[in-house]
C-alpha positions in Angstrom: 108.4 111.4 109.9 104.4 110.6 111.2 103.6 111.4 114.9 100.1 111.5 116.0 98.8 114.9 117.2 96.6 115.1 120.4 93.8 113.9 119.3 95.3 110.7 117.8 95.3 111.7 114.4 98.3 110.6 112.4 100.6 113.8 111.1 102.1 113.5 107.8 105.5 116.0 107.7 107.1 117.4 104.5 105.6 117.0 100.7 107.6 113.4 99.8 105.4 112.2 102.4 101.9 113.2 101.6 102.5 112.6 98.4 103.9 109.4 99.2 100.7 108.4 101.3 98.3 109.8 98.4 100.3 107.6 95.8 101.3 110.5 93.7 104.4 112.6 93.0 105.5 115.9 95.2 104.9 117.9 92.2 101.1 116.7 91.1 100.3 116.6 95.5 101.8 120.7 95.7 99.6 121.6 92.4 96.6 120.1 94.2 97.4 122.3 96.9 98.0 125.2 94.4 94.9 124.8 92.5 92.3 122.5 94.3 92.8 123.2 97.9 94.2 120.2 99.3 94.1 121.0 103.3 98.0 121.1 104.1 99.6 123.4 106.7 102.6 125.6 107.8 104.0 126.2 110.8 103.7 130.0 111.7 101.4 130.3 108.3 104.7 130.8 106.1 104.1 131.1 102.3 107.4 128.6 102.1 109.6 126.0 104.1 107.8 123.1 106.1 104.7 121.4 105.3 102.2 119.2 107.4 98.8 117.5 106.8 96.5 115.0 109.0 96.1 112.0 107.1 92.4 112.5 108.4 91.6 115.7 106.8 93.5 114.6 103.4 90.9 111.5 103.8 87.6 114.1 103.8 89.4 116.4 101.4 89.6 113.3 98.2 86.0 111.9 99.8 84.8 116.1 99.0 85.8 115.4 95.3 83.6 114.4 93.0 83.3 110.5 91.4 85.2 110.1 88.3 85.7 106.4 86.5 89.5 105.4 86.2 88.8 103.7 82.8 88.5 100.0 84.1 85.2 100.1 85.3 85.5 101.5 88.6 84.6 104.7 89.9 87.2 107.1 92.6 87.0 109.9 94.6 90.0 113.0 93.4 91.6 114.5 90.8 93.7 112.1 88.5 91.6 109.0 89.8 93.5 109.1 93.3 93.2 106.2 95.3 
């Protein structure tokens, strides 16, 4: 379920779909979260339930990571060689 917040920036609601728009699996996207600080947010800043994240700030968060080389000659921003 997207919707766009205020400012026209495209909301992503629950962990299937970040995950789903970072091409990974719920589990690898929460351990980012966990361990690397990927920018996700909770209504009324509860440790559990509901998730959301701008696509936007998910964006500048795998741009923030450093270059690593996926093995067939190119190079990717993120962990795990995220696309």
């Amino acid at each position: 379920m997207q919707f766009e917040d205020g400012d026209g920036d495209q909301v992503l609601v629950g962990w299937a779909e970040i995950a789903r728009y970072m091409g990974r699996g719920v589990r690898t996207v929460q351990r980012w979260h966990d361990t690397l600080g990927l920018p996700i947010t909770r209504p009324a800043q509860r440790r559990r339930g509901a998730v959301m994240a701008r696509r936007s700030r998910i964006d500048q968060w795998l741009q923030s990571l450093p270059l690593r080389n996926t093995g067939n000659g190119q190079e990717t921003h993120g962990p795990g060689g995220v696309r």
